[in-house]
VMD Tcl script that draws the C-alpha trace (Angstrom):
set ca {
  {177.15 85.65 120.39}
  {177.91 85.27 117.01}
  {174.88 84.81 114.36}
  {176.30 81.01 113.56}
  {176.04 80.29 117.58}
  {172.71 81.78 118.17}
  {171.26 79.64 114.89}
  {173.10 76.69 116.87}
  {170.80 77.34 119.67}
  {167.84 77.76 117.68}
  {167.95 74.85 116.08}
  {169.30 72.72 119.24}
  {166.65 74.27 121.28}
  {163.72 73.48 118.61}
  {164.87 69.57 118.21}
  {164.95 69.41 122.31}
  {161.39 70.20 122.61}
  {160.37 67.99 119.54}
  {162.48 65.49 121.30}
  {160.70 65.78 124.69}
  {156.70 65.96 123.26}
  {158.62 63.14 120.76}
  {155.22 60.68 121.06}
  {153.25 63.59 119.88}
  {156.09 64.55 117.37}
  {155.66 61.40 115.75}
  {151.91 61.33 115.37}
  {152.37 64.53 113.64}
  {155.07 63.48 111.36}
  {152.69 60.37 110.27}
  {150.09 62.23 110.08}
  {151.44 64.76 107.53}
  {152.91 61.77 106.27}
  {149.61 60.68 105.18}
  {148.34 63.56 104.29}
  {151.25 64.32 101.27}
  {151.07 60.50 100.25}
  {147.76 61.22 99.02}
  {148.45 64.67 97.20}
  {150.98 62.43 95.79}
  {148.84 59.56 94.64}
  {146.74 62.03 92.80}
  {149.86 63.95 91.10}
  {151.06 60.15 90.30}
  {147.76 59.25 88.80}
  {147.71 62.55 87.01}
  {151.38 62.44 86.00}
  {150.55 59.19 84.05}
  {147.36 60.33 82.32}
  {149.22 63.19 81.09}
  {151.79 60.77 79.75}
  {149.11 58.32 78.68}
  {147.79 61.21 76.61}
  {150.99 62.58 75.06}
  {151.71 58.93 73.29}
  {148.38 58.68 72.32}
  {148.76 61.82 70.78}
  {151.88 61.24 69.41}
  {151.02 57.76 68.15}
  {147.52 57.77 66.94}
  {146.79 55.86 63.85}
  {143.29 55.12 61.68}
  {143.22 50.99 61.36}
  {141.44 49.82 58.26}
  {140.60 46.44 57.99}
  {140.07 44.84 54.67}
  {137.19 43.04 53.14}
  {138.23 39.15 52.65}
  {139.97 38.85 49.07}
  {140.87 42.48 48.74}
  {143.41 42.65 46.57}
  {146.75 44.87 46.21}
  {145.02 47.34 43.93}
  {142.50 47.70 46.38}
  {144.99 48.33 49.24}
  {147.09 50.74 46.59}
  {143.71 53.03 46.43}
  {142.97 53.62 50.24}
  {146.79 54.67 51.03}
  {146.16 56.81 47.93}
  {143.17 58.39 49.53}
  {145.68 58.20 52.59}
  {147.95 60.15 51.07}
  {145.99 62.60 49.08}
  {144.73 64.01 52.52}
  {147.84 65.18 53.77}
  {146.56 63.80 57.52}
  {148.47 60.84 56.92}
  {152.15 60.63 57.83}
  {152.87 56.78 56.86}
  {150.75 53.48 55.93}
  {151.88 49.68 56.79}
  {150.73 46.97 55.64}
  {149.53 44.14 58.42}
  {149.04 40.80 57.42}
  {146.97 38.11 59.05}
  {150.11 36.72 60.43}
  {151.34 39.89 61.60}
  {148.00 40.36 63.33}
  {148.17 37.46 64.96}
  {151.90 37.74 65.92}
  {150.94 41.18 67.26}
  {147.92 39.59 69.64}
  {150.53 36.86 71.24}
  {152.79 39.52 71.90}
  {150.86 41.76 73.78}
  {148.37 39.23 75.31}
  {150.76 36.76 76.30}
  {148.12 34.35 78.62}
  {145.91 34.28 75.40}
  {148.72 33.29 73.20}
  {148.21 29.51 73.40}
  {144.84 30.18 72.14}
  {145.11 32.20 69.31}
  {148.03 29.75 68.35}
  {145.75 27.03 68.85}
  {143.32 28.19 66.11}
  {143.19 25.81 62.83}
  {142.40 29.28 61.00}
  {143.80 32.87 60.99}
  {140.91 34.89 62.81}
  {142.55 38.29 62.54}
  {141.93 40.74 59.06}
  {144.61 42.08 56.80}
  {144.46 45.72 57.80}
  {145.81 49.00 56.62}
  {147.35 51.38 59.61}
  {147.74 54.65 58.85}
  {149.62 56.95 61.22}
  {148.45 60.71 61.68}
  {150.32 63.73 61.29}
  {150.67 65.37 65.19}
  {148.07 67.85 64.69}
  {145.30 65.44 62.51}
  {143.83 65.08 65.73}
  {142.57 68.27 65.74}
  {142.27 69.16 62.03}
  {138.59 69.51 60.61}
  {139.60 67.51 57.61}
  {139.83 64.40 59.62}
  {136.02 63.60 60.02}
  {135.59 63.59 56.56}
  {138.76 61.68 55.57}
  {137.37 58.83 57.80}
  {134.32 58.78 56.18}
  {136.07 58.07 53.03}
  {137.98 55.84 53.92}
  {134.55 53.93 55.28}
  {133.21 54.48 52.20}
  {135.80 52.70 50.13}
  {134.75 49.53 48.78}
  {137.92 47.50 50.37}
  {136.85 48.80 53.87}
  {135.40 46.50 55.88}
  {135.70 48.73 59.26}
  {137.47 51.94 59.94}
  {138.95 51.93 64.16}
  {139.57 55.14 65.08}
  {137.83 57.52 67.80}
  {138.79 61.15 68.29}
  {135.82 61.54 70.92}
  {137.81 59.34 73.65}
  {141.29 60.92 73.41}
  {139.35 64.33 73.96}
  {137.47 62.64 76.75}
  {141.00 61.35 78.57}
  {142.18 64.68 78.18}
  {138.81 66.00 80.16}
  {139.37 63.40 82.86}
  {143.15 64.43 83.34}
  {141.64 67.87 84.09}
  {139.51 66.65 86.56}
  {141.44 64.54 88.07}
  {144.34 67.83 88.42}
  {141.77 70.30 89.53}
  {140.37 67.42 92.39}
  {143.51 66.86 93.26}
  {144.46 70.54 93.74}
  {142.00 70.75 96.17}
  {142.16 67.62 98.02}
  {146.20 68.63 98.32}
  {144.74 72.47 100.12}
  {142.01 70.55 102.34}
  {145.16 67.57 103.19}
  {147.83 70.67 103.69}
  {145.73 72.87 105.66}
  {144.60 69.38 107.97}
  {148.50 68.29 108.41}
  {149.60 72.63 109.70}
  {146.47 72.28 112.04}
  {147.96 69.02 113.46}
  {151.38 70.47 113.41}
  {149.59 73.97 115.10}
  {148.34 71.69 118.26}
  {151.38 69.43 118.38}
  {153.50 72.57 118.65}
  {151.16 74.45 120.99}
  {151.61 71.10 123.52}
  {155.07 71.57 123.22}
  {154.42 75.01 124.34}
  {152.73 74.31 127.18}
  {155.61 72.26 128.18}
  {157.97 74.91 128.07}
  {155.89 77.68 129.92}
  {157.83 78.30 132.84}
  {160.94 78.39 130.43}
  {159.05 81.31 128.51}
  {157.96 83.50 131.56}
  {161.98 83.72 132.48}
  {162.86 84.93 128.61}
  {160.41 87.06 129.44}
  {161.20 88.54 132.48}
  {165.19 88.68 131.74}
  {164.67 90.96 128.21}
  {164.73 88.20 125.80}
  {163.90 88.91 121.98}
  {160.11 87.66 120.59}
  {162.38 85.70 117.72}
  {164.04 83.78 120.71}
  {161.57 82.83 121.87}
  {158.95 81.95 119.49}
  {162.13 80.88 116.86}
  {162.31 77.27 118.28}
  {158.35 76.20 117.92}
  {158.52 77.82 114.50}
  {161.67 75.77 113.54}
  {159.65 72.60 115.32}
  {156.77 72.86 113.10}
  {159.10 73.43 110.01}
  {161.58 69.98 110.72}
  {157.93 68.20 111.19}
  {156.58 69.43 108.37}
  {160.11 68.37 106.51}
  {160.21 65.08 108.05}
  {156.71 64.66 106.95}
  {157.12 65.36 103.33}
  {160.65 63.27 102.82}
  {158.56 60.18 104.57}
  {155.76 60.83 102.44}
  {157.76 61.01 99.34}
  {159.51 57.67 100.44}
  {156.09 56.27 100.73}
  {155.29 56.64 97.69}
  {158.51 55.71 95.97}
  {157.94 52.30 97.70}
  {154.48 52.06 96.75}
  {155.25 53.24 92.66}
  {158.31 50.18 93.11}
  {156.00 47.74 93.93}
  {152.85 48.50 91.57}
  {155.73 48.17 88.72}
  {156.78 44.91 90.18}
  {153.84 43.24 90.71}
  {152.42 44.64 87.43}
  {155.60 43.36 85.69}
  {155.02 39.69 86.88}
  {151.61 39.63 85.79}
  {151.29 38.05 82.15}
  {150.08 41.32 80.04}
  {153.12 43.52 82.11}
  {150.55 46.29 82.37}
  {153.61 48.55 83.41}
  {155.31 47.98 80.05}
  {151.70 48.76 78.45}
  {151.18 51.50 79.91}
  {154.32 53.21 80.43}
  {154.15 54.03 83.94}
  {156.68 56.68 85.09}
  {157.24 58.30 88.19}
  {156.70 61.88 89.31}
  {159.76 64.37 87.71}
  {161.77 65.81 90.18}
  {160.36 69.05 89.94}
  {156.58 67.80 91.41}
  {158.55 65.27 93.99}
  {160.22 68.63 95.23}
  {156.69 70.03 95.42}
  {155.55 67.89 97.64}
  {158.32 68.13 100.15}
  {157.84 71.80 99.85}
  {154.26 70.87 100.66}
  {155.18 69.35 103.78}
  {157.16 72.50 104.78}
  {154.66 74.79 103.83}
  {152.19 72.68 106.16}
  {154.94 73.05 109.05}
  {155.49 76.77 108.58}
  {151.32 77.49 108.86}
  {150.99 75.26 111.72}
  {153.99 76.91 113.77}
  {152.50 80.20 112.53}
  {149.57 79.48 114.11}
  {151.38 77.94 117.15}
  {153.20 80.53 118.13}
  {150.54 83.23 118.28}
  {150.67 85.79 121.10}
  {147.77 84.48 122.92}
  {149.28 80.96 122.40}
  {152.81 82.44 123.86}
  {151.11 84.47 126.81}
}
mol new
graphics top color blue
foreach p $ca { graphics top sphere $p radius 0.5 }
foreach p [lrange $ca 0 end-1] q [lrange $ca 1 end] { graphics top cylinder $p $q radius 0.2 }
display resetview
């Protein structure tokens, strides 16, 4: 028999007995299913803090807003005490209109009402945007207390502590959801282990005649191991479907509402790389539970 035959049989002999114990086949399948949809979830949730952080990062700006009457001298000063710090990469001017152009835009259910208004309720500001590594410089607490200081100042918005603090929960979150992926994986192989082991059972008689006629320990055990593998695949592809649907329909529904919290928030699905990981999760899950399957004592 040729080695493309005999891998033929293999793998025509594995889906018969998934076929026959297919009730229990499927439990396992959903079950695994499960079990990767909510590694996923967390690499999702983790996926988009990351990306939440990296445009903060990349965007972060100190927002000055002006004392009423400050004039253009005024302004002039604080984007020279801007500039003089070299944290600064570029200053705009907002005006009160722009402000309130700004609001509407991004709040649209609250746009009536700020249009509404007989007066302008939002400050001339200055925005300055930081240079990529101000974040982190040692220069920067100081520069913001200058620029508090100023006598145009009426507030300076800006908060280091909380991107540091996002960053801390996106650590968390990655190290929790490491482990709740191990606890999930190891769960879904025992499931495969006793869903393969019934199958097993099933197929005793059929064993015991291998046995007796000579035939090779990869023979025999080769089918339940290539059982718990196409569960463990099957398991993985539907989990990754899962939560492809699920992603769809957060963007949709978030896109209808009023704010579009998708557009605000940039939400992006996992890169190919970490949706191939979890696949390879479900396989890995399939591969310990036929492991543990097709033990000797399980096979004697």
């Amino acid at each position: 028999m040729s080695v493309a035959a005999f891998l033929a049989a293999l793998v025509e002999e594995a889906w018969a007995g998934l076929v026959r114990a297919r009730r229990m086949t499927t439990i396992s399948v959903l079950t695994i299913a499960v079990s990767i949809f909510l590694v996923g979830v967390f690499l999702l949730v983790v996926e988009n803090l990351r990306g939440l952080v990296e445009t903060v990062r990349g965007e972060t700006s100190v927002t000055v807003f002006l004392r009423p009457g400050a004039g253009s001298e005024a302004r002039e000063d604080l984007a020279r005490v801007a500039r003089d710090s070299r944290l600064v990469g570029a200053v705009r001017h907002v005006t009160p209109e722009e402000a309130r152009a700004r609001f509407s835009s991004w709040w649209r259910s609250l746009a009536p009402a700020a249009g509404s208004l007989t007066t302008n309720p939002f400050p001339e500001s200055l925005e300055f945007d930081l240079l990529p590594d101000a974040a982190r410089s040692e220069a920067l607490p100081g520069f913001l207390r200058n620029l508090a200081a100023h006598a145009a100042a009426e507030e300076v918005q800006f908060d280091v502590e909380w991107i540091r603090r996002l960053r801390g929960v996106v650590a968390v979150v990655r190290s929790g959801g490491t482990a709740l992926a191990v606890i999930l994986v190891l769960g879904a192989a025992f499931t495969i282990a006793n869903v393969v082991r019934l199958t097993i059972l099933l197929h005793r008689d059929e064993i015991e005649i291998l046995r007796l006629v000579g035939a090779p320990e990869f023979l025999i055990r080769g089918p339940f191991l290539l059982g718990g593998l196409v569960q463990g695949l099957f398991g993985g592809v539907l989990a990754l479907g899962f939560l492809a649907l699920a992603f769809r329909a957060l963007v949709w529904w978030s896109s209808r509402a009023q704010e579009n919290v998708a557009g605000l928030l940039g939400l992006r699905f996992l890169p190919p790389a970490t949706a191939a990981l979890l696949v390879a999760g479900g396989l890995v899950a399939g591969l310990l539970g036929g492991g543990i399957a097709v033990r000797r004592r399980n096979l004697a």
